[in-house]
VMD Tcl script that builds the backbone (N, CA, C; Angstrom):
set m [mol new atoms 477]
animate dup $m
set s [atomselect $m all]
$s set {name element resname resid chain x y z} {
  {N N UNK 1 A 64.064 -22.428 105.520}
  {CA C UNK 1 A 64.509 -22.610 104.147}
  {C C UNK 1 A 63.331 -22.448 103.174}
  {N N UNK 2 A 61.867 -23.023 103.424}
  {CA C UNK 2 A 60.673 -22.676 102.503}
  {C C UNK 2 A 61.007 -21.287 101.957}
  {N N UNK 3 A 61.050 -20.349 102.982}
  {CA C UNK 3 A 60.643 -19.203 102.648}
  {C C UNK 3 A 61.581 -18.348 101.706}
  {N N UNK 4 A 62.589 -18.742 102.441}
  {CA C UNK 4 A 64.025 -18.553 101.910}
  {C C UNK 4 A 63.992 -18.712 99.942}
  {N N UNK 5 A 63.401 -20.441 99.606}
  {CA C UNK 5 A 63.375 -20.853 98.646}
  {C C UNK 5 A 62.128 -19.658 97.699}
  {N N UNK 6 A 60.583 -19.617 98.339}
  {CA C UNK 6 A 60.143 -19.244 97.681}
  {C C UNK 6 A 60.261 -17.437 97.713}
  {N N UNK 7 A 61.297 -16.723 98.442}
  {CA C UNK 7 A 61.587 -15.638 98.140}
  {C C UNK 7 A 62.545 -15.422 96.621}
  {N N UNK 8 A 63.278 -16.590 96.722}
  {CA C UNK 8 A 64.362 -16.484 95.373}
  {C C UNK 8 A 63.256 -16.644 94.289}
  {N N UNK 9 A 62.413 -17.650 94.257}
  {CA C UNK 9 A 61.687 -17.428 93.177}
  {C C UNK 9 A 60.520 -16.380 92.680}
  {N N UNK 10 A 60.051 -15.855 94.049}
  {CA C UNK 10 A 59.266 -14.825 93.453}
  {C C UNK 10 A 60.376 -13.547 93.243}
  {N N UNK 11 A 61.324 -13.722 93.365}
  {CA C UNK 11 A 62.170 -12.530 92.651}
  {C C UNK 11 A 62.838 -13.112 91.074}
  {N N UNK 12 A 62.826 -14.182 90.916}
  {CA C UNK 12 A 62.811 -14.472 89.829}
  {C C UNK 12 A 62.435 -16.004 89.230}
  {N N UNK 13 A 61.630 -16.090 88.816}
  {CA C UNK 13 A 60.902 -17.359 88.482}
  {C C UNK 13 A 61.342 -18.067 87.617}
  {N N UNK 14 A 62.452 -17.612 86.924}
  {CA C UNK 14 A 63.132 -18.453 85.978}
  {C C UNK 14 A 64.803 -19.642 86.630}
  {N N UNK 15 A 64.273 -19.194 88.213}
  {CA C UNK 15 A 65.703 -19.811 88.847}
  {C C UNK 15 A 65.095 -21.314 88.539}
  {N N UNK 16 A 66.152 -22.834 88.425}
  {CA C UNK 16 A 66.216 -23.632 88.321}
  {C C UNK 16 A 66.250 -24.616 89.720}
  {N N UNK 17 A 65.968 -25.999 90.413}
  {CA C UNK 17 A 66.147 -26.111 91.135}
  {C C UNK 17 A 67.338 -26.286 91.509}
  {N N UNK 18 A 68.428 -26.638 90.422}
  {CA C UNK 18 A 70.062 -26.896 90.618}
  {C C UNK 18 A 70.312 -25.266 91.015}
  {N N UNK 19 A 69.990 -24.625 90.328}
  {CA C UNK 19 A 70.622 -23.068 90.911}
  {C C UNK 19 A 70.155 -22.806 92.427}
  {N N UNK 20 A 68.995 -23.025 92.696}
  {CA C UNK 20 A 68.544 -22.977 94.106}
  {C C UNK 20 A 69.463 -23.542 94.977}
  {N N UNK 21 A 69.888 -24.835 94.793}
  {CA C UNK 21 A 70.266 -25.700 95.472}
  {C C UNK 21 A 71.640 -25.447 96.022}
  {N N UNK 22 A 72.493 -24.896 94.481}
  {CA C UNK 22 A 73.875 -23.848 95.451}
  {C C UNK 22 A 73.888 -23.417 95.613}
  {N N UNK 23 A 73.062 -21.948 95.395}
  {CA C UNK 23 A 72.963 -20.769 96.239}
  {C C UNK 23 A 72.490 -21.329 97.569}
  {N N UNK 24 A 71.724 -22.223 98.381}
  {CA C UNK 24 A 71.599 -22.260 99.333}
  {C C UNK 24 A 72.445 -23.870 99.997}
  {N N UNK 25 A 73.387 -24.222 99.362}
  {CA C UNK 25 A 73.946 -25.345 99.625}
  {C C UNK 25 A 73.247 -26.520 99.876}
  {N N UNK 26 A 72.308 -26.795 99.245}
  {CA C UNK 26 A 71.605 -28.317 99.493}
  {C C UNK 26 A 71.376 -29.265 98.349}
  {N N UNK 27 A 70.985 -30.277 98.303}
  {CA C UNK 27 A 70.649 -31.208 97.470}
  {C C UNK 27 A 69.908 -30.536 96.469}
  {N N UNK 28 A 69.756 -31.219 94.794}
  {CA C UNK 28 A 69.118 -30.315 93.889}
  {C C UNK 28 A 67.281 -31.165 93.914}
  {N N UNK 29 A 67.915 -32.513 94.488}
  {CA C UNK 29 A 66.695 -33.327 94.349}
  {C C UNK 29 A 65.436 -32.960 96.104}
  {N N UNK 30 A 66.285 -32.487 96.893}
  {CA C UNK 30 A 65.409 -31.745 98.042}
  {C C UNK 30 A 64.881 -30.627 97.532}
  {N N UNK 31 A 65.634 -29.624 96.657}
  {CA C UNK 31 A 64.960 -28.452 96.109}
  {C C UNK 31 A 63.888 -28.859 95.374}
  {N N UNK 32 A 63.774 -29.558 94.457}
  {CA C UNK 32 A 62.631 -29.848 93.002}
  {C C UNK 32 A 61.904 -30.126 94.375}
  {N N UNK 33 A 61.849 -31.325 94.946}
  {CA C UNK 33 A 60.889 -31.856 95.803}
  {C C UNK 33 A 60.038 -30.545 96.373}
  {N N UNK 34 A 60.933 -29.926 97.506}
  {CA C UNK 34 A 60.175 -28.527 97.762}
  {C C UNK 34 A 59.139 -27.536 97.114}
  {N N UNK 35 A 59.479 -27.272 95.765}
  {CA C UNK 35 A 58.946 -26.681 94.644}
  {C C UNK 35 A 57.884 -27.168 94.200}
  {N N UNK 36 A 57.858 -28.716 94.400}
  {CA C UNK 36 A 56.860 -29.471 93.487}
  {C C UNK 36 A 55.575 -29.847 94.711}
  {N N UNK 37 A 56.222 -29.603 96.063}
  {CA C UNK 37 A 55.434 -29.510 96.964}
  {C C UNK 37 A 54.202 -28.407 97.099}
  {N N UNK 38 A 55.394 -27.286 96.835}
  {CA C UNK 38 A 54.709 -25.929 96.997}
  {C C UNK 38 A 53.794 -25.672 96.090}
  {N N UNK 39 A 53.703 -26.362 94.558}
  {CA C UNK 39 A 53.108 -26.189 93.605}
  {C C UNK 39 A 51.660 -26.940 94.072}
  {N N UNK 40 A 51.868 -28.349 94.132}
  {CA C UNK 40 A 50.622 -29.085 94.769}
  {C C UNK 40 A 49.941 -28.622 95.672}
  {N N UNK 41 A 50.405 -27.785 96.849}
  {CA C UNK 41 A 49.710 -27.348 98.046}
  {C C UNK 41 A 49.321 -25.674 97.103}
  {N N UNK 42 A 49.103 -25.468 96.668}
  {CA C UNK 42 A 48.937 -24.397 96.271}
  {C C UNK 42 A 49.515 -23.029 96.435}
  {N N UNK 43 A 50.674 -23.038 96.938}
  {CA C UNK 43 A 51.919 -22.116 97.935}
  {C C UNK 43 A 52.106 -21.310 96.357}
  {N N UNK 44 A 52.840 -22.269 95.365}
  {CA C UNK 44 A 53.207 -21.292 94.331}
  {C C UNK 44 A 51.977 -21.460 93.404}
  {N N UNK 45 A 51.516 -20.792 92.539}
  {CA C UNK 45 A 50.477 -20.318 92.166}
  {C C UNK 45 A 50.363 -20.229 90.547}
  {N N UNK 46 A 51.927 -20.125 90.085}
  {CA C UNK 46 A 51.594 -20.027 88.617}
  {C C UNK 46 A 53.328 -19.074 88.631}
  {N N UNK 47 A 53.979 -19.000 87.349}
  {CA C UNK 47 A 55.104 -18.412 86.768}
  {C C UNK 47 A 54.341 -17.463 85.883}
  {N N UNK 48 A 54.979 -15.839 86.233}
  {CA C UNK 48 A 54.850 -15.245 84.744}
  {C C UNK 48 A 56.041 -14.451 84.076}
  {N N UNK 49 A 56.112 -14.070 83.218}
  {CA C UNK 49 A 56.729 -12.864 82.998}
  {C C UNK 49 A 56.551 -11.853 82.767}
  {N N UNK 50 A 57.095 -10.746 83.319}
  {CA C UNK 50 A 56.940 -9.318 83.251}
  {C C UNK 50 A 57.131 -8.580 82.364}
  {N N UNK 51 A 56.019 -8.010 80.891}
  {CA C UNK 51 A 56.718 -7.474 79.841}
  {C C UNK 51 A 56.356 -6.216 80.020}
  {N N UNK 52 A 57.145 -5.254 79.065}
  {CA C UNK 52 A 56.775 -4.144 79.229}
  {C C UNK 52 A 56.860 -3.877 77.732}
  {N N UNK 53 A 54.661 -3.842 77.798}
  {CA C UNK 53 A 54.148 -3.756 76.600}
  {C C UNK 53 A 54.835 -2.366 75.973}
  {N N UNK 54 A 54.796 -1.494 76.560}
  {CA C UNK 54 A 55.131 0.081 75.642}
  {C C UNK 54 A 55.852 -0.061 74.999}
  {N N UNK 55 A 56.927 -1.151 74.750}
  {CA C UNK 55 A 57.991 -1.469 74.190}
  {C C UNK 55 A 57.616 -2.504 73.093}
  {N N UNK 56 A 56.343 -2.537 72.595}
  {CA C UNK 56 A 56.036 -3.660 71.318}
  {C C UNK 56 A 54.584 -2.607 70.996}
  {N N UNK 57 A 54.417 -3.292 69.720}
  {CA C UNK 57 A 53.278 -2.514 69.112}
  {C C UNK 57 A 51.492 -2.806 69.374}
  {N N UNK 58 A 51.653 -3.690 70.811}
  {CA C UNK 58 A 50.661 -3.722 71.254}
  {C C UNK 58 A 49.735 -2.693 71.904}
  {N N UNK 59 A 48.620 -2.392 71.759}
  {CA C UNK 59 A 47.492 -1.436 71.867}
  {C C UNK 59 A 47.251 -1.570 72.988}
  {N N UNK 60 A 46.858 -1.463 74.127}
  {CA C UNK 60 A 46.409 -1.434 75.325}
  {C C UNK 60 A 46.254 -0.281 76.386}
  {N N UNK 61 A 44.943 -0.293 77.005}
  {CA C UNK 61 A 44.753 0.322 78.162}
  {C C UNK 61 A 44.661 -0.007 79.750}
  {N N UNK 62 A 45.187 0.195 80.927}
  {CA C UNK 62 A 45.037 -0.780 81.823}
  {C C UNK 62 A 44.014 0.558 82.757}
  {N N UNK 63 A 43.344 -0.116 83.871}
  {CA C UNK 63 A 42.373 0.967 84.263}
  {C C UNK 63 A 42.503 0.526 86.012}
  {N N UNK 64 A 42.521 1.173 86.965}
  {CA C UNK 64 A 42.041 0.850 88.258}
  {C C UNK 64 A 40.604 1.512 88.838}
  {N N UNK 65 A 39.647 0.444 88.867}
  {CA C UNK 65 A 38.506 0.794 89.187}
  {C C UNK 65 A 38.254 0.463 90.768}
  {N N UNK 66 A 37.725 1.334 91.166}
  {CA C UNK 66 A 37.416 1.350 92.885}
  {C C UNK 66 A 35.608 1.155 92.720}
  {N N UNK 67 A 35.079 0.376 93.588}
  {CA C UNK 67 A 34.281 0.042 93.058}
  {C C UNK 67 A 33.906 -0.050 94.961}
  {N N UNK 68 A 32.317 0.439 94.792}
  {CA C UNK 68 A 31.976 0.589 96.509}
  {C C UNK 68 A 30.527 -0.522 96.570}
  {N N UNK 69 A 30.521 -1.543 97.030}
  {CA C UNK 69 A 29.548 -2.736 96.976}
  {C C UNK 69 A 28.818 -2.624 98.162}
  {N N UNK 70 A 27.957 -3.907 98.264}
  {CA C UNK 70 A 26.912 -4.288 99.039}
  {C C UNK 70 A 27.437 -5.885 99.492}
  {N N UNK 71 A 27.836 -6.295 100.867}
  {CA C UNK 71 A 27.970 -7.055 101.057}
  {C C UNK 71 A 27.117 -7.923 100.845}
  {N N UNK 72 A 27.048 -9.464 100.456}
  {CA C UNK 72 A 26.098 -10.390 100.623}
  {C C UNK 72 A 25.897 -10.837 101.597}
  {N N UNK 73 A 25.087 -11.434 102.188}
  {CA C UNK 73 A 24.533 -12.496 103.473}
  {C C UNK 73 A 25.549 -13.505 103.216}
  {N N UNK 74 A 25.952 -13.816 104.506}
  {CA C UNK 74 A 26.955 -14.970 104.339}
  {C C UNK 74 A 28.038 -15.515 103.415}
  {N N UNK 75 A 28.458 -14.063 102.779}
  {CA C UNK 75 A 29.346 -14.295 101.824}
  {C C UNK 75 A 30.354 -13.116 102.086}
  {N N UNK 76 A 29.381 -11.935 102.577}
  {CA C UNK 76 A 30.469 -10.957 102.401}
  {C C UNK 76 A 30.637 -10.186 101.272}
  {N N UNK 77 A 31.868 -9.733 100.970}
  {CA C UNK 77 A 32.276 -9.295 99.720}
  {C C UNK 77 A 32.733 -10.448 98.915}
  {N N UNK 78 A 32.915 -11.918 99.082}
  {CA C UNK 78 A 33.705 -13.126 98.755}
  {C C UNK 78 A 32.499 -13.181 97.192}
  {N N UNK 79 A 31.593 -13.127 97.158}
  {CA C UNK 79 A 30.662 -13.439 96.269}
  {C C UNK 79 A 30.536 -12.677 94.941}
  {N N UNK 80 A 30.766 -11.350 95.274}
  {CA C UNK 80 A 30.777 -10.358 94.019}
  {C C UNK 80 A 32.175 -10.285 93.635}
  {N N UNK 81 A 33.302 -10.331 94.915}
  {CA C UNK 81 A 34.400 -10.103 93.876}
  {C C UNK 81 A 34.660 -11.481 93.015}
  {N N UNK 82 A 34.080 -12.533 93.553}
  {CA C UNK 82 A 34.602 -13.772 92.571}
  {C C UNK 82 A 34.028 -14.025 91.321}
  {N N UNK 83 A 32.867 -13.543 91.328}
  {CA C UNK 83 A 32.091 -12.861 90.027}
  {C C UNK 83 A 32.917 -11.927 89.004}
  {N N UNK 84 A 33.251 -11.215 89.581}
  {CA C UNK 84 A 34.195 -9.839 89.045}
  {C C UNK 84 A 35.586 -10.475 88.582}
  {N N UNK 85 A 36.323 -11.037 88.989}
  {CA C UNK 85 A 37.518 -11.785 89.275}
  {C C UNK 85 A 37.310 -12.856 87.960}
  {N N UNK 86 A 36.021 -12.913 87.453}
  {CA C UNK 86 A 36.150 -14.536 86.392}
  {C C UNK 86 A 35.765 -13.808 84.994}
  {N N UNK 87 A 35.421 -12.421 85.270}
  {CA C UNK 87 A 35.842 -11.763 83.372}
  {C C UNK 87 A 37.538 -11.587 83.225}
  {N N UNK 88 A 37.487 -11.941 82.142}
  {CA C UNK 88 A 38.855 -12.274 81.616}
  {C C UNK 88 A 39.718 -11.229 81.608}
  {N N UNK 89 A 38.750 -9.710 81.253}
  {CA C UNK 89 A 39.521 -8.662 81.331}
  {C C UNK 89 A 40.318 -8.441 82.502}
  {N N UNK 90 A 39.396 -8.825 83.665}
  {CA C UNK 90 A 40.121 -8.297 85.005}
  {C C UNK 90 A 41.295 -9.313 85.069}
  {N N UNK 91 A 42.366 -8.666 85.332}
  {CA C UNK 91 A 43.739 -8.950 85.826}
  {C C UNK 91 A 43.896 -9.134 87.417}
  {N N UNK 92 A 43.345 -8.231 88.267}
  {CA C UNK 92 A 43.651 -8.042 90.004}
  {C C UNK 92 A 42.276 -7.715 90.589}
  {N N UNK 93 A 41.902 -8.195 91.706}
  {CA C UNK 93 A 40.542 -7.640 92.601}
  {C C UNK 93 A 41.284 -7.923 93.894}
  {N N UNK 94 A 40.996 -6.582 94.558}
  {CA C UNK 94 A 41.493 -6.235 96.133}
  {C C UNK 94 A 39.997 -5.986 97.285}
  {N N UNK 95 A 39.918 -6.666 97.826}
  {CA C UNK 95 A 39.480 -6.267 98.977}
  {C C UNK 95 A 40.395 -5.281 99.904}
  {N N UNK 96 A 39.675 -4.079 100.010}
  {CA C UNK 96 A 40.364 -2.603 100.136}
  {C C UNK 96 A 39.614 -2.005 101.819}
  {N N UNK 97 A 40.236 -1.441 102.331}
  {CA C UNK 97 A 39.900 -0.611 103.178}
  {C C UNK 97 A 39.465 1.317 102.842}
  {N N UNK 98 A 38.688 1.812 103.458}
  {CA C UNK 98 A 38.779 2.907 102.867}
  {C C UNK 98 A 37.296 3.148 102.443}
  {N N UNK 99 A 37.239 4.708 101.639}
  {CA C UNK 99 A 36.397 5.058 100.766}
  {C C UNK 99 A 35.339 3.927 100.143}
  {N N UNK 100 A 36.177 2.734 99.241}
  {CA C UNK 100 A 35.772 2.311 98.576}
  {C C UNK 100 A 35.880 0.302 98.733}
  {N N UNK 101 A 35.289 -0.692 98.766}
  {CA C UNK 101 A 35.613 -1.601 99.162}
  {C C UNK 101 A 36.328 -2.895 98.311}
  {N N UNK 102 A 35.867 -2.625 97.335}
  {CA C UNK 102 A 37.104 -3.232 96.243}
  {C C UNK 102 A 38.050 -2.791 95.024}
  {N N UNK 103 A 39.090 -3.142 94.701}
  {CA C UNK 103 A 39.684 -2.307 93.917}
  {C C UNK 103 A 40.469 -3.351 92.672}
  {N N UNK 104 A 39.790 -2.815 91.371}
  {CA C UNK 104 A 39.904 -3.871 90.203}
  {C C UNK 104 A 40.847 -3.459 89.292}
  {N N UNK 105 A 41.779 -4.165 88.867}
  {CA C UNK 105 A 42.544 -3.651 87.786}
  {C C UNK 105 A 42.191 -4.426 86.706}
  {N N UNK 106 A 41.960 -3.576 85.630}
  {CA C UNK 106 A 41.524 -4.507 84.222}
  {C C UNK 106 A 41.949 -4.299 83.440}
  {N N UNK 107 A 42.668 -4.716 82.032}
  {CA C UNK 107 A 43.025 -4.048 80.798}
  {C C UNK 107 A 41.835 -4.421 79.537}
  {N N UNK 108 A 42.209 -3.449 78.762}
  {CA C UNK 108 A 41.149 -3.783 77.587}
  {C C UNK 108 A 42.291 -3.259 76.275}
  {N N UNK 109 A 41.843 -3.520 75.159}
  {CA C UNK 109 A 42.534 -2.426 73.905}
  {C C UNK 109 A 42.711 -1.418 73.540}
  {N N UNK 110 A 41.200 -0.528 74.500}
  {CA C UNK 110 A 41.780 0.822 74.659}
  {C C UNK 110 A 40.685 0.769 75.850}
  {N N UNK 111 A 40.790 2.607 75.899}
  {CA C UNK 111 A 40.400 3.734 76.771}
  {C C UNK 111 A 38.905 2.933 76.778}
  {N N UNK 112 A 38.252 3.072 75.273}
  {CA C UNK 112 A 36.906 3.205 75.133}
  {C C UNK 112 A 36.420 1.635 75.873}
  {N N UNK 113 A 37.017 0.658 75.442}
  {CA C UNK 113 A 36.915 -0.703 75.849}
  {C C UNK 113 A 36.807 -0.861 76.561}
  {N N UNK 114 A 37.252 -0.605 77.774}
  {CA C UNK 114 A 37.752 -0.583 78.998}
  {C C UNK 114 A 36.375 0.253 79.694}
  {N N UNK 115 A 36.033 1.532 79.681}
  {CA C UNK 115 A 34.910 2.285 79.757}
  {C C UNK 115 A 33.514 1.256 79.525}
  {N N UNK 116 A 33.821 1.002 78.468}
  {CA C UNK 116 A 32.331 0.097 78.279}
  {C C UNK 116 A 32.065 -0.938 78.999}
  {N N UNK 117 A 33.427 -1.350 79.423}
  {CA C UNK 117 A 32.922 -2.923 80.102}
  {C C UNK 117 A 32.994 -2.148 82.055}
  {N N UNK 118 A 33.317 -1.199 82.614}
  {CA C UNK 118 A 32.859 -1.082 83.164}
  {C C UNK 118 A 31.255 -0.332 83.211}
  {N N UNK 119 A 31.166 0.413 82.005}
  {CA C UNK 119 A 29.649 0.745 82.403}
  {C C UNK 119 A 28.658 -0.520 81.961}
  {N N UNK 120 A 28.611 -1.386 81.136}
  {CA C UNK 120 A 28.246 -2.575 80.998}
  {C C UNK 120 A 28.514 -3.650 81.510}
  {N N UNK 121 A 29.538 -4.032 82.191}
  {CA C UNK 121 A 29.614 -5.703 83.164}
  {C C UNK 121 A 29.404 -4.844 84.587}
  {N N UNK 122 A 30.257 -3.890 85.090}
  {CA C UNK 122 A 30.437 -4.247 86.436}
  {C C UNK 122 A 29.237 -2.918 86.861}
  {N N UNK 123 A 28.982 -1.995 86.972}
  {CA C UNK 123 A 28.268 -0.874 87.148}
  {C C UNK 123 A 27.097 -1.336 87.353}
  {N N UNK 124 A 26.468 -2.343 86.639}
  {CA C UNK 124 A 25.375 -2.651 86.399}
  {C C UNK 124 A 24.843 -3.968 87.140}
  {N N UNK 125 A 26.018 -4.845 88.069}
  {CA C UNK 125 A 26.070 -5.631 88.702}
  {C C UNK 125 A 24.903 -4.966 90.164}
  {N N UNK 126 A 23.971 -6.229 90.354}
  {CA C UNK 126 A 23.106 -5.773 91.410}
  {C C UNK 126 A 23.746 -5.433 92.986}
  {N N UNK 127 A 24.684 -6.003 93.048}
  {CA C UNK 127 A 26.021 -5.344 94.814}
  {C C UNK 127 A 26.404 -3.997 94.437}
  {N N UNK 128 A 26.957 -4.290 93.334}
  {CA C UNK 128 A 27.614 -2.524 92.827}
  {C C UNK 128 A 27.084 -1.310 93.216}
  {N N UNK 129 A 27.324 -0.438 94.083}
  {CA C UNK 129 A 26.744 0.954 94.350}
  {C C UNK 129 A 27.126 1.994 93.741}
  {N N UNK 130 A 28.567 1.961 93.530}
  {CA C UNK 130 A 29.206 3.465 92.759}
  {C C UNK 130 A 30.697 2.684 92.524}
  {N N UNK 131 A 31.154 3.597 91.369}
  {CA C UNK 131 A 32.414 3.067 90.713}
  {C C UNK 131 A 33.434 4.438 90.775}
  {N N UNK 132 A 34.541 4.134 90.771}
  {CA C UNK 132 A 35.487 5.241 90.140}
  {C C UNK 132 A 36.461 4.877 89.497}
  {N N UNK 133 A 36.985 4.891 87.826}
  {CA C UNK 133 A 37.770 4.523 87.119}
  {C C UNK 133 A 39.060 5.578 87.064}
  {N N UNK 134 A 40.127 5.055 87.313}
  {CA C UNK 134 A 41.466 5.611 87.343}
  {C C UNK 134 A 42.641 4.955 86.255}
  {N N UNK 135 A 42.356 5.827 84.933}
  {CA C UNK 135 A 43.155 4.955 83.758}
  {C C UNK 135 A 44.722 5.012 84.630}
  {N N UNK 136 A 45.806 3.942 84.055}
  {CA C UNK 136 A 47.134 4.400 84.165}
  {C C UNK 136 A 47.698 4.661 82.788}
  {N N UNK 137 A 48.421 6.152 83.074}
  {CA C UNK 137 A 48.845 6.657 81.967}
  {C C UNK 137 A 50.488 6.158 81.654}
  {N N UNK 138 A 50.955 5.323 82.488}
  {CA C UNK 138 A 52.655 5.152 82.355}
  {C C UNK 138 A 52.702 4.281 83.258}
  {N N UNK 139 A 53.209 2.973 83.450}
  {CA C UNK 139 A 54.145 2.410 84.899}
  {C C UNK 139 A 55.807 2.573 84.664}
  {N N UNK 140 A 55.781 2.554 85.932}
  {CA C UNK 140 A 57.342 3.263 86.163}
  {C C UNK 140 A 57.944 2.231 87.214}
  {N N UNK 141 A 56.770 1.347 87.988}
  {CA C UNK 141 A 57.170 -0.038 88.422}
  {C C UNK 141 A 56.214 -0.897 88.759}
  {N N UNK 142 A 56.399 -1.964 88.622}
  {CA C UNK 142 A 54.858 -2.860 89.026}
  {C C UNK 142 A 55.881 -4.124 89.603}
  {N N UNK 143 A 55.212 -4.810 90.442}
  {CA C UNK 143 A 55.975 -5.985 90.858}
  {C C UNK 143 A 57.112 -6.073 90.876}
  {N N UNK 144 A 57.737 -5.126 91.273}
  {CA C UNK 144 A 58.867 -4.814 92.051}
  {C C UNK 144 A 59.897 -4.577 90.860}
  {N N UNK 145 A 59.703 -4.741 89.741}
  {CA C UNK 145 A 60.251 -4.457 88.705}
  {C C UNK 145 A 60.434 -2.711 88.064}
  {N N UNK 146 A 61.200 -2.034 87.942}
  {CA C UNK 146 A 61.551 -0.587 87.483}
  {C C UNK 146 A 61.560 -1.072 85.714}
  {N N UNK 147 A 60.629 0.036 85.155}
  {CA C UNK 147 A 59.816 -0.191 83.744}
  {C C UNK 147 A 61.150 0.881 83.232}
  {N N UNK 148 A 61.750 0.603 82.146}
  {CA C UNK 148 A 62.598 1.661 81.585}
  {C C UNK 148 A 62.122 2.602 81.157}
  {N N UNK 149 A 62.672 4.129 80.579}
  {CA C UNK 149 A 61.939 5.310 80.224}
  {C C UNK 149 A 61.201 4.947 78.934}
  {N N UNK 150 A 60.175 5.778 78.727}
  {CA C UNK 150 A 59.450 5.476 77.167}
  {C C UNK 150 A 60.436 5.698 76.239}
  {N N UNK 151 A 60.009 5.447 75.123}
  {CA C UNK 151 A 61.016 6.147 74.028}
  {C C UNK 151 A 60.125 6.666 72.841}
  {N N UNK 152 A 60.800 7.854 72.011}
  {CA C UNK 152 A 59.872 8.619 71.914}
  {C C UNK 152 A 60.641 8.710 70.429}
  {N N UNK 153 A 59.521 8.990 69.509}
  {CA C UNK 153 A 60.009 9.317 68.259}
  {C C UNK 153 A 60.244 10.772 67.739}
  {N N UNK 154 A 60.297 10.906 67.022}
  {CA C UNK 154 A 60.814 13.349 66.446}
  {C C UNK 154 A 59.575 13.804 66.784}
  {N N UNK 155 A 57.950 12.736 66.482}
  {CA C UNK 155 A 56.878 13.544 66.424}
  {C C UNK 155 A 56.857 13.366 67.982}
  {N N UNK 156 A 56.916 12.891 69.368}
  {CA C UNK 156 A 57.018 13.264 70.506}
  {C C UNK 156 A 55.701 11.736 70.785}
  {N N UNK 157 A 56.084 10.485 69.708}
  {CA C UNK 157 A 55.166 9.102 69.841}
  {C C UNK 157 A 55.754 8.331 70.408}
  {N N UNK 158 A 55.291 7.432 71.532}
  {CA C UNK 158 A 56.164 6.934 72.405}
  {C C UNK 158 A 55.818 5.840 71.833}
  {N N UNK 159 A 57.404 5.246 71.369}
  {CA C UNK 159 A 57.864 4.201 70.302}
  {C C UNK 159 A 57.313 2.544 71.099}
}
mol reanalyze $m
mol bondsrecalc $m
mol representation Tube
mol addrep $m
């Protein structure tokens, strides 16, 4: 049933524990309990919601940077990405297989923003060996969510 419970909510985080509780036929006061468990043990992690900025007049660029490091002594990669992980810009850090050994998603206000703070915060970090920045030009799904089409004005400006 845990799993059960915290699958309904990471598909939607706005379920209630009374709604939980009949969709899976149980007590509403065993559900909260569960939830409030999972929250304390650190299982659930935080609620967000999923907007889809293109659709408001907010400015933004989001960027995926692959980024190829230097392990530390007794840390590993655990040390630089948690470094990396506590500027505000960054949104996601992956420990990656491959080419490259971590992989950062960051947003900034724009293109240029975004550029600078990787050639100024992370590039310049003493683990850092080589970077590769991959803007995203459109999402079409992120977190399991399907982003609706842009919409576009006569001059061809996506509204």
């Amino acid at each position: 049933m845990d799993r059960k419970i915290l699958e309904m909510l990471e598909a939607d985080g706005r379920l209630t524990a009374k709604q939980i509780a009949l969709m899976l036929d149980k007590e509403e006061g065993e559900i909260r309990d569960m939830i409030q468990k999972f929250e304390a043990d650190g299982v659930i992690l935080g609620y967000k919601a999923i907007v889809d900025w293109d659709k408001t007049d907010r400015e933004y660029a989001t960027a995926l940077i692959e980024l190829k490091v230097t392990p530390q002594y007794n840390r590993g990669f655990d040390a630089i990405a948690e470094r990396i992980y506590n500027y505000p810009e960054v949104q996601s850090v992956y420990l990656m297989s491959g080419a490259y050994d971590l992989c950062v998603i960051l947003e900034g206000k724009t293109i240029r923003e975004v550029a600078l703070f990787v050639a100024q915060r992370l590039a310049p970090l003493e683990a850092v060996l080589s970077t590769a920045t991959h803007f995203v030009l459109r999402k079409y799904k992120d977190k399991g969510v399907i982003y609706g089409p842009a919409n576009f004005d006569e001059r061809g400006n996506c509204n």
